[in-house]
N, C-alpha and C positions, 0 to 999 in steps of 0.2 A: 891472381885469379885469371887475367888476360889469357898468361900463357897455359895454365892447364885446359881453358877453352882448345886453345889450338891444339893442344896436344891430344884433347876427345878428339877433334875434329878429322885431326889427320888420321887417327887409328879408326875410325869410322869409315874415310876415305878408305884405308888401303883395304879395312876388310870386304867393302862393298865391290873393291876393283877382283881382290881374289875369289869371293863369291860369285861374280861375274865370269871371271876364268877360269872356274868350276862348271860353270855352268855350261860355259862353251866352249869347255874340252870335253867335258866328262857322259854331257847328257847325250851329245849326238850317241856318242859308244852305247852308253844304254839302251838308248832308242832302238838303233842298228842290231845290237844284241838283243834287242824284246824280238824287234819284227823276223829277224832271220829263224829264230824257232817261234815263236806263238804271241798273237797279239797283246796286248797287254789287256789285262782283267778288266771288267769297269770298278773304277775307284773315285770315289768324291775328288772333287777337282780343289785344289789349294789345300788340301790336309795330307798330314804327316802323323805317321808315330812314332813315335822317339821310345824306346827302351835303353833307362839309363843302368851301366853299373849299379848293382846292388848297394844302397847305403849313399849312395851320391846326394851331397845336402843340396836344398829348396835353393840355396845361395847360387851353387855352382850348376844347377839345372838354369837358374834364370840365369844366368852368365851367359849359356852356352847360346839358349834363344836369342840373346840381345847379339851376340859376334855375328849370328846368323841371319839374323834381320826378320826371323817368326816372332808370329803371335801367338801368344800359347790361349787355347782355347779351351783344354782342359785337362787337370791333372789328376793322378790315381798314385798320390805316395808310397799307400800300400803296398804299390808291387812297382813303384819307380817307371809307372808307363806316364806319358806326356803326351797329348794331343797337340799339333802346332796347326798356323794357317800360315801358308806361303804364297807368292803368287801364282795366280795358276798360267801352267805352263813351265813352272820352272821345278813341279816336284821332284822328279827324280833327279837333279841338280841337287838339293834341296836333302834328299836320303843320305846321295852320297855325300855331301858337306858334312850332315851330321856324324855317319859311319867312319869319319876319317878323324872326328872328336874323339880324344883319349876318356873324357868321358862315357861316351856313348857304348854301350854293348851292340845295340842293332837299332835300325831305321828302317820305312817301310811308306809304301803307298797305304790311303786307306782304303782297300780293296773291300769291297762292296759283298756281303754274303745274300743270298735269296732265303727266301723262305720255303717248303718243301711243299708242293702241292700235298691236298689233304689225299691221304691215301682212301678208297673206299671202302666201308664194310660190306661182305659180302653172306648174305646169311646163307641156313644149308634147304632152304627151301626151292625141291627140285624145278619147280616151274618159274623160279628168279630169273634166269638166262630169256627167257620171254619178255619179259615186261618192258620192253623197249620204253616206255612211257618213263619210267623211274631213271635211267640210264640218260635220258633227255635232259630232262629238270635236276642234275645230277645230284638226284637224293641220295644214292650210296655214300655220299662225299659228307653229305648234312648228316648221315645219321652219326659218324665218325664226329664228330667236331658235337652233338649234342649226346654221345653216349654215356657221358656221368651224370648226367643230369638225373636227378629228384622230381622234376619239378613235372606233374600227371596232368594236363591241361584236360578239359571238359568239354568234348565236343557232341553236340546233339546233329543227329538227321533226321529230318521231317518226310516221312516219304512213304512207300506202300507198305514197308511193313520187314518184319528180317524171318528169314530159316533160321533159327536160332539154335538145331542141334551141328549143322555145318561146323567144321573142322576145322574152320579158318577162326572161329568166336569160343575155342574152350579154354583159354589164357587168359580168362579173368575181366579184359580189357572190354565186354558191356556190363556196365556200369547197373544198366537200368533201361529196359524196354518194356512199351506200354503202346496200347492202342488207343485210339482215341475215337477211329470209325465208330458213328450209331448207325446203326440197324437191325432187322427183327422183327419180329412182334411180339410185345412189346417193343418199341426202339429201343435200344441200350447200345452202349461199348461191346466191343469182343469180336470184329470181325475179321480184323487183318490180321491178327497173330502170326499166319504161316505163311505171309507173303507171295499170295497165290501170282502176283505181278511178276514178281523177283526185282523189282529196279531197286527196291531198298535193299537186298542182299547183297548186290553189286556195289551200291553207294559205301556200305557202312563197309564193305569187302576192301574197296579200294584205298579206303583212309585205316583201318584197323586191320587186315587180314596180318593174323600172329604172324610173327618171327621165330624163326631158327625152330620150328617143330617138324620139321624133316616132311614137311605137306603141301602141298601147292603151291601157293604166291606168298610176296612179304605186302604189307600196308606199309602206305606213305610214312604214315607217322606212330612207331612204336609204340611213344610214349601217350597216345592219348588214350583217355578213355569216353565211350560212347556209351550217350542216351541217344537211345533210337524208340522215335515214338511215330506208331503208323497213324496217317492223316486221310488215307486215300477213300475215296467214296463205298456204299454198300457191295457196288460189282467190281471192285479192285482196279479199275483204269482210269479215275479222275482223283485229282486232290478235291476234296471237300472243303470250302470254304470256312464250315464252323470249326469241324478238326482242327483247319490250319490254326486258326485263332487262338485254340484252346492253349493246344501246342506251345505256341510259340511263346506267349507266357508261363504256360509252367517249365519248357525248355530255363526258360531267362531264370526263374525262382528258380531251380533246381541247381543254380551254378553252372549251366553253360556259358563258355569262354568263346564259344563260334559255333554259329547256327548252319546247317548248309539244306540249301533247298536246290533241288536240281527240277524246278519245274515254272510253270505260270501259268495265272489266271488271264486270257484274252479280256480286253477292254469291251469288247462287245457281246463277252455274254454277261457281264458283270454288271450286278443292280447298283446302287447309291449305297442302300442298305450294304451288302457286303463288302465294297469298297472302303467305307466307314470303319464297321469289326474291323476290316484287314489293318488298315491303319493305325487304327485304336491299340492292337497286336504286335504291329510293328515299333511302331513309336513307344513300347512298354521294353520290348527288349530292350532297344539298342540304349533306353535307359537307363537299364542294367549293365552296359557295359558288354554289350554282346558285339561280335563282329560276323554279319549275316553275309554270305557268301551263295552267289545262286549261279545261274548255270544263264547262259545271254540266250539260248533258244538254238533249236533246227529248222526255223524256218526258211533255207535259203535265200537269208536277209532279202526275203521280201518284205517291202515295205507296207503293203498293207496286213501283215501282221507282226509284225512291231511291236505298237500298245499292247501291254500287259502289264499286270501287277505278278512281282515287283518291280520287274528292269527296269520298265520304263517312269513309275513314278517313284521307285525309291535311287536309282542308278546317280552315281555324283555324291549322294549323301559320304561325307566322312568315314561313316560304319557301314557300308555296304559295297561289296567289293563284287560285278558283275565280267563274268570268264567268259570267253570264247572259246572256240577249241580249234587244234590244229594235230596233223596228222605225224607219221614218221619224219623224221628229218626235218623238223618244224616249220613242218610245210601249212597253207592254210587249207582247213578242213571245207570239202565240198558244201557242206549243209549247214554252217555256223553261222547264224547271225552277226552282226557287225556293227560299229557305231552309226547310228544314222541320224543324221541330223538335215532336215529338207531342207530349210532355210539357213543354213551355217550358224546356226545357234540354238542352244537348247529350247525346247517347245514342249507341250504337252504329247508331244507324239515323237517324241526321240527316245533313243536309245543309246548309252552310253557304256562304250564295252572297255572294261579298263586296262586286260591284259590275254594274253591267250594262253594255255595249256591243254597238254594233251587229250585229245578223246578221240584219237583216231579217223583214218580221210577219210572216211563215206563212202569207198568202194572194199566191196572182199570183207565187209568187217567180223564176219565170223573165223578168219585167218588173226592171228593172234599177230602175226606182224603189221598188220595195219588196223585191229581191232585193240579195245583194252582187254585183258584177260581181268577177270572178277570171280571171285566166286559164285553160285547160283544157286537157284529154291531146289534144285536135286539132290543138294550135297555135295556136286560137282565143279566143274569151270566153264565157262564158256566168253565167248569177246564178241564186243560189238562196238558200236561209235556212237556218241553224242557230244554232246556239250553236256549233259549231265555229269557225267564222267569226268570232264576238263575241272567242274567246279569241287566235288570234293577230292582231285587231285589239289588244288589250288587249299582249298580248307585243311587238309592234312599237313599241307607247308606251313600253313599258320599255326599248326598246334607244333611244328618243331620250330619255330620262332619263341612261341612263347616258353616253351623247355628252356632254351638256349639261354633263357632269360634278357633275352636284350631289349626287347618289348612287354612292358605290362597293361595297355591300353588299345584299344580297338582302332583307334585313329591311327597307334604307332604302328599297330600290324596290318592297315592294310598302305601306309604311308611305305613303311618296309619293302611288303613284296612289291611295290611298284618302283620305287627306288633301286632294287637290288635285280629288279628284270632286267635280263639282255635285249639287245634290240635288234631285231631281225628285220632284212629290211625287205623278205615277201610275205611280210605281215602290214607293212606301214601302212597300206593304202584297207586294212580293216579295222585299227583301233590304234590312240596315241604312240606316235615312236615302233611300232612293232614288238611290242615288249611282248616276252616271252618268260614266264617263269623260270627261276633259278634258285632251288632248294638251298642250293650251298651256298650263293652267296645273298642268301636271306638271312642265313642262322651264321654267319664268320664276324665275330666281332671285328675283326683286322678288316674291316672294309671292303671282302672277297678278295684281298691278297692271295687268299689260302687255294682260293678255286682256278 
């Protein structure tokens, strides 16, 4: 027994001495020969792949790893390929040892492949090349990566009301629009139907405006479909208190999956009484499962006006996701409101902004390059800027999240889009990290590899 010890021993010795002087004869040449044409690939560092002759038995594979001094890390009989672990540093040493085995057909570094950035879709709607805004947030990327999807998420806007014969809404895609304004005489429903404002043609324009109908702009998000229910008071320029109320639970009954409001109630025109409703309204949605999305204000983050319902008392909530806005080149928007907190900590009069997306810089905004292009109450187009705008850009990312299916709860989507925002850092100094929305790598299961 003594002696066959020694005799592994020694055949151990001499193979680790030849291995060795394999490795430093053979690897400089390699080396020398990678660098004098082209650097070498990136490849996992200590792995090999071994392809053995066809038919070569489990026996004489594990032979050849044990002369060689690898670990075999994983094997594919099937088609006789063998994964090894070597030292690192000595792989291409490590190849050629193995390529000079009468068993081996060929050996190989384990050279690294990428994955293909996600190509964009481009639909044939002529005023797509404008929309800078979608280009940013690279929705073209998102919509590619969620176009098989089934799955018609429910998004509602609360807001003045829609042109509902507009060329941008004949693709099926509202669901269901209703008024909610009273007024009259008698008081009754039925005033905002034609959205003499236009801000709700623009909203529901910017998350839904059809695809590929050879017609103006594309919407964020294809796949959604809208309830749009007008809230806004008897003369068409304020949101109505009772409206919003109304709204906003039958939004939640009807299956809305994301509410977006692109407005607010000031704290100081605000009764007890209607602060109450509003809440009683809110706290019923998000019950349901809604993820309510509003727009952080234009008020040139002055601070004394700030307080409003919702930003300032629903903002932080889990289900409630409050946008800022930023211009071309994600730059931060002249008029945007911004996190504010007087005391460095939340208070009844802070403002909690969570991410920014586009609604154009606040100068020239009727120029479509620094404006959003929308549809409008003429039938037409036209661009302007707000933070209205930024918020159902941001709403319309959350109905292709939920397509995507990666998120089915409100907490996950708005956890998602802030997770999956880039961080720009001439936004930091207006809301956490400078996060900046990013459609594609919202909806890429692969962790935004893709984007």
């Amino acid at each position: 027994m003594r002696s066959v010890s020694l005799t592994r021993r020694w055949r151990w010795r001499t193979l680790a001495v030849v291995l060795a002087l394999v490795a430093t004869l053979i690897a400089p040449a390699l080396l020398a020969a990678a660098s004098s044409s082209q650097q070498l690939p990136p490849y996992q560092p200590g792995r090999v792949l071994v392809s053995f002759k066809r038919g070569t038995s489990a026996t004489t594979k594990a032979a050849v790893h044990q002369r060689l001094g690898a670990q075999l890390l994983r094997s594919i009989p099937q088609i006789d390929v063998d994964v090894v672990q070597v030292p690192e540093g000595s792989e291409l040493a490590a190849v050629a040892a193995y390529k000079s085995d009468p068993a081996v057909e060929d050996a190989g570094l384990a050279v690294l492949g990428h994955f293909d950035a996600v190509p964009p879709t481009v639909p044939n709607d002529p005023r797509f090349g404008q929309q800078w805004y979608l280009q940013e947030i690279r929705a073209p990327q998102a919509w590619t990566l969620v176009s098989g999807s089934r799955i018609r998420p429910i998004v509602a806007v609360l807001d003045s009301g829609l042109y509902r014969p507009h060329e941008e809404f004949q693709a099926g895609q509202i669901l269901l629009y209703q008024d909610f304004t009273i007024c009259g005489s008698p008081p009754g429903p039925g005033c905002g139907l034609n959205d003499p404002v236009g801000h709700g043609t623009q909203v529901t324009g910017v998350i839904a405006a059809a695809h590929n109908n050879m017609r103006g702009i594309a919407g964020v998000c294809p796949q959604c479909q809208m309830i749009v229910l007008s809230v806004d008071d008897d003369a068409g320029n304020d949101v109505d208190p009772a409206a919003l109320a109304d709204a906003l639970v039958f939004a939640a009954d009807r299956g809305a999956r994301i509410i977006n409001g692109s407005w607010g109630v000031p704290y100081s025109v605000m009764t007890t009484g209607t602060y109450t409703a509003l809440n009683r309204a809110m706290q019923y949605a998000l019950s349901r499962g809604v993820l309510f999305v509003n727009s952080a204000g234009n008020d040139f983050n002055n601070p004394s006006s700030v307080p409003k319902w919702p930003q300032t008392t629903w903002g932080g909530h889990p289900q409630v996701l409050i946008v800022g806005a930023t211009g071309p080149n994600r730059s931060l928007s002249t008029y945007t409101n911004r996190t504010y907190m007087p005391n460095g900590s939340p208070s009844p009069f802070t403002q909690v902004v969570d991410l920014g997306a586009p609604g154009g810089s606040g100068n020239n905004c009727s120029n479509p390059s620094q404006g959003v292009l929308m549809p409008d109450n003429t039938g037409g187009y036209s661009a302007t800027c707000g933070t209205s705008f930024a918020s159902p850009i941001t709403a319309g990312v959350a109905g292709l999240v939920l397509a995507s299916g990666i998120c089915s709860t409100a907490a996950c989507l708005k956890q998602r889009l802030i997770a999956t925002a880039d961080s720009v850092p001439g936004l930091a100094a207006a809301w956490p990290n400078g996060r900046f929305l990013n459609a594609c790598r919202a909806v890429d299961s692969m962790n935004g590899i893709r984007c």
